[in-house]
N, C-alpha and C positions, 0 to 999 in steps of 0.2 A: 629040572630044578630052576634054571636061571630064569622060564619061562614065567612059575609060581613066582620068583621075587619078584619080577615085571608086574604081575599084577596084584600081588601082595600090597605092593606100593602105589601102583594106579588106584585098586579100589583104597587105601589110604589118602591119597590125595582128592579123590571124590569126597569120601566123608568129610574133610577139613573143607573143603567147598561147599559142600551143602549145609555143611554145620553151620558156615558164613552166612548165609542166605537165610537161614534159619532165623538167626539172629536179628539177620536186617528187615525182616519178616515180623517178629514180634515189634521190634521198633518202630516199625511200620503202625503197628495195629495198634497200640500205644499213643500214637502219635493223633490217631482217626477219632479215637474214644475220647482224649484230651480237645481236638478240634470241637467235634460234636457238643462236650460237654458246655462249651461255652455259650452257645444262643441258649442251650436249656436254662443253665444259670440265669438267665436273663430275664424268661420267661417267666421263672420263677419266682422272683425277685430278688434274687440275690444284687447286690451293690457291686460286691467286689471278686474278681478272678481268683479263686486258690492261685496260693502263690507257685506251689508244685507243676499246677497243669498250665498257668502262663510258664512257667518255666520248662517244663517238656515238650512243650509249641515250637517257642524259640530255638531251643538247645538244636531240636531236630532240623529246624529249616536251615541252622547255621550252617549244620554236618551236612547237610543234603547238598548247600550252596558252596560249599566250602570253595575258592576260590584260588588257582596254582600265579594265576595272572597278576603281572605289575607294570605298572605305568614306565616301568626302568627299559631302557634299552637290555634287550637279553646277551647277555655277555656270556654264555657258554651253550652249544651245542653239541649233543650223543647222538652219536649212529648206530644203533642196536642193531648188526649185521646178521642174520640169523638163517641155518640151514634150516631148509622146510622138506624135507625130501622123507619119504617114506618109515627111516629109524628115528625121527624125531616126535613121534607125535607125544611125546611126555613132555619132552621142552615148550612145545608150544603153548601146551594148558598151562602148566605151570608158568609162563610166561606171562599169559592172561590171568592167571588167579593173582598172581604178586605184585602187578605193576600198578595200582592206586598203593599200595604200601611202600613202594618204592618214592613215590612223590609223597604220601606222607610222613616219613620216618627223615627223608631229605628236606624238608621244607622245617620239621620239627628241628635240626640242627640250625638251618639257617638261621630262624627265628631264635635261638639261643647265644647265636652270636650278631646278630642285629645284622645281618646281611639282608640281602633283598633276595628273592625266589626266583632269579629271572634267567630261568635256561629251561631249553627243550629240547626233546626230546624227538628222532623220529623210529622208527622202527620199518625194516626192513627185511625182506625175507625170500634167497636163492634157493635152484634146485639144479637142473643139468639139461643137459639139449633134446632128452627127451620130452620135456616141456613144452608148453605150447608158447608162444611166445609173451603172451600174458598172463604166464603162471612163472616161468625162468625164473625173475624180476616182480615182485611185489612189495609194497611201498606206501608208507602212511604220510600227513603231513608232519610238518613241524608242530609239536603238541608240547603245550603246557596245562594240557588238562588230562592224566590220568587217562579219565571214560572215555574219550574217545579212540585213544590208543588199544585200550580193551576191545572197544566194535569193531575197532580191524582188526585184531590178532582172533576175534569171535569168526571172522571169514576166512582165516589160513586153514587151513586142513593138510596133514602131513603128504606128501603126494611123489611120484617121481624118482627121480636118482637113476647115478648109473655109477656105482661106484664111486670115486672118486668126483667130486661134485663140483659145480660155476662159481667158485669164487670168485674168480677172474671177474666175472659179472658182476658180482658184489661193490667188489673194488673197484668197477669202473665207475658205477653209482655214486659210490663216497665221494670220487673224484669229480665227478660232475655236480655235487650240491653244496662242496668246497669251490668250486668256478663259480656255480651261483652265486654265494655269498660275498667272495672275493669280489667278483663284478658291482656290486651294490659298494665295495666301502666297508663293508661291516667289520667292526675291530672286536670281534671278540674268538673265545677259546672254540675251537673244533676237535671232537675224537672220535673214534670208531672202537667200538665194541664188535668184535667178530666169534660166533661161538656157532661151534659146529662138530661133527666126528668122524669126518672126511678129509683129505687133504687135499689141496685144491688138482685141480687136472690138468696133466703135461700137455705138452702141445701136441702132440701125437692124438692124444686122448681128445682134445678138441676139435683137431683136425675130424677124427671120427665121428664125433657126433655131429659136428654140425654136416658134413658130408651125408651122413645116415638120414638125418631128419630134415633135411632143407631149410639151412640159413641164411643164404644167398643174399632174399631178397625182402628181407626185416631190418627193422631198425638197431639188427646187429649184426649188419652185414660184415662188417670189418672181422679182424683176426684180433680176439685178445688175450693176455695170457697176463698170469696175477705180478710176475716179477716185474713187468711192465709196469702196471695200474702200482704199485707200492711203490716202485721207484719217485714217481708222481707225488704221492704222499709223502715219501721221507725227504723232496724237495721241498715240498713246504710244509715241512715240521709238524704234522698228522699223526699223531703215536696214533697204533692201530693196537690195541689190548686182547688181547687171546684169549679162550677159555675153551678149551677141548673138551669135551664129554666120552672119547672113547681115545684109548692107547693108540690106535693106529691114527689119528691127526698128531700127536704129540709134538713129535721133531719137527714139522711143517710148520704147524701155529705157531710153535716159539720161535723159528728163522723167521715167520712173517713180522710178528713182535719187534725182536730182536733187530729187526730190520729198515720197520718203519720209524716215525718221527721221533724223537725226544721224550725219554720218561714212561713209555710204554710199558706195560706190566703183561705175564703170563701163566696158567695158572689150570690146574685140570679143575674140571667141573663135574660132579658126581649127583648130575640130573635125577639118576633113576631110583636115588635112594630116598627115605622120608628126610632127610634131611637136605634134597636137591632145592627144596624151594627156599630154603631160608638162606639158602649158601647164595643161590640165585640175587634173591632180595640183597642180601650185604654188596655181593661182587658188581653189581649196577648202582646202587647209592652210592660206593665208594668211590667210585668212577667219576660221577656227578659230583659229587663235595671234592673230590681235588679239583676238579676242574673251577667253579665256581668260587671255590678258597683261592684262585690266583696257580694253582701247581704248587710243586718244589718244598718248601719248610710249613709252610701254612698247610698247603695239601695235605702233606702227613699230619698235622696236628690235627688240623678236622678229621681227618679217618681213626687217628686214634682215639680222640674220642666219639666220635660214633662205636665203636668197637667198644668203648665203655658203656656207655648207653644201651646203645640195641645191641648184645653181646647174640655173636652164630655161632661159635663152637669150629667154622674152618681154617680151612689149612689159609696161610697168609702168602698171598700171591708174592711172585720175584719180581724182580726188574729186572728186564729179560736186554732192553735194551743201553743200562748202564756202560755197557763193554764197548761201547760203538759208537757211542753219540759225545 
């Protein structure tokens, strides 16, 4: 049974995919006939451009060119922390199909409130020590453009695990692209988004694998463990935002929450259903517009009207780390 809903939902989430493509496909072709027609017009002798087809020229190159970049210093950074390990391959596509709508439906609020678009985004994605050491750890740049965030999450493929999965690893990551940033000067917001359906791996559990698979003599030769790497972050004020996909991270993700920097929110994430990607979509743009609204009262007011606007239908995450901060 739960097999059929698996893919009940997968082949649902293909058709909304290729339906997409469908679409960007006729506008494509639209757009070829419109170009074409104009040296004909010409030829012809027509004088003047239909106003329609100079206007379906334009309209298209605008969307094509559409542009996430601004001259502003970027004042908010997301760490999209993401298991990649063998039960995730729904997460991933879905991850790839929603994130230009994440920067569009985010950029749409900005623009409503006369803010400027200037945060980025990277994406990131752990697996376990079975891994080879350049699959463990993979990592896109700092992106204010959508597409190219899509061509890397285009090369993730679900892979690996052993149980209980390298967060640890994750986290050491966050911590060293917050040292980067730090070192530069740079005065703006940083958060990490971490979503996953593992809880990260005891020390025992690491001890074994890298013992098993030989990590000695890699650029992760040291011993790490996630209570370490968070402590790190909740010294310097790093809310690390949760999103479980299965009951058995539950407790784990929300101590990590719970744990890390100020303001941190946590919250189950129901990937596998047709409604995983829109919940997706909301629980990453909402992320980004508090951040880039400043946090705190503003925060909430932008998510609450984004929540007016592009209405999901989900559950409204906690704040996990109220009790502690």
């Amino acid at each position: 049974k739960q097999r059929c809903i698996f893919f009940d939902d997968k082949y649902q989430s293909n058709i909304e995919y290729v339906s997409d493509i469908a679409k960007d496909h006729e506008i494509a072709i639209n757009f070829l006939k419109n170009l074409f027609y104009i040296p004909l017009a010409s030829d012809n002798g027509q004088t003047a451009i239909p106003t329609d087809v100079m206007d379906g020229v334009l309209e298209f190159l605008k969307d094509r060119n559409l542009s996430f970049h601004t001259e502003e210093e970027t004042m908010s950074r997301t760490l999209v922390l993401m298991d990649a390990t063998g039960s995730m391959a729904t997460m991933i596509t879905k991850t790839k199909n929603t994130v230009k709508r994440v920067f569009t439906e985010t950029k749409a609020m900005l623009d409503q409130h006369g803010l400027s678009s200037s945060f980025e985004v990277q994406f990131a994605v752990y697996r376990n020590y079975n891994a080879p050491p350049d699959k463990i750890l993979q990592y896109s740049g700092w992106e204010n453009n959508p597409e190219n965030l899509f061509q890397f999450m285009d090369t993730i493929s679900a892979s690996y695990g052993l149980g209980n999965e390298a967060i640890e690893v994750g986290l050491w990551h966050a911590n060293n692209e917050f040292e980067k940033m730090s070192s530069t000067k740079d005065d703006k917001f940083y958060q990490v988004v971490l979503i996953g359906d593992m809880p990260p791996n005891t020390k025992e559990g690491i001890l074994r694998g890298r013992t098993r698979y030989g990590w000695d003599n890699t650029y992760l030769s040291k011993d790490l463990f996630y209570e370490s790497e968070l402590q790190k972050l909740r010294f310097s004020e790093v809310p690390v935002h949760t999103f479980h996909v299965k009951e058995d991270a539950a407790l784990s993700f929300g101590a990590i929450s719970k744990h890390s920097g100020p303001g941190s929110v946590c919250s189950p994430l129901d990937i596998e259903t047709s409604a995983g990607a829109e919940q997706l979509t909301g629980l990453l743009t909402e992320r980004i517009l508090n951040d880039v609204a400043g946090r705190g009262n503003k925060g909430k007011e932008m998510i609450d009207e984004y929540r007016k606007r592009f209405p999901k239908g989900y559950t409204k995450v906690s704040q996990a780390s109220a009790s502690v901060n």
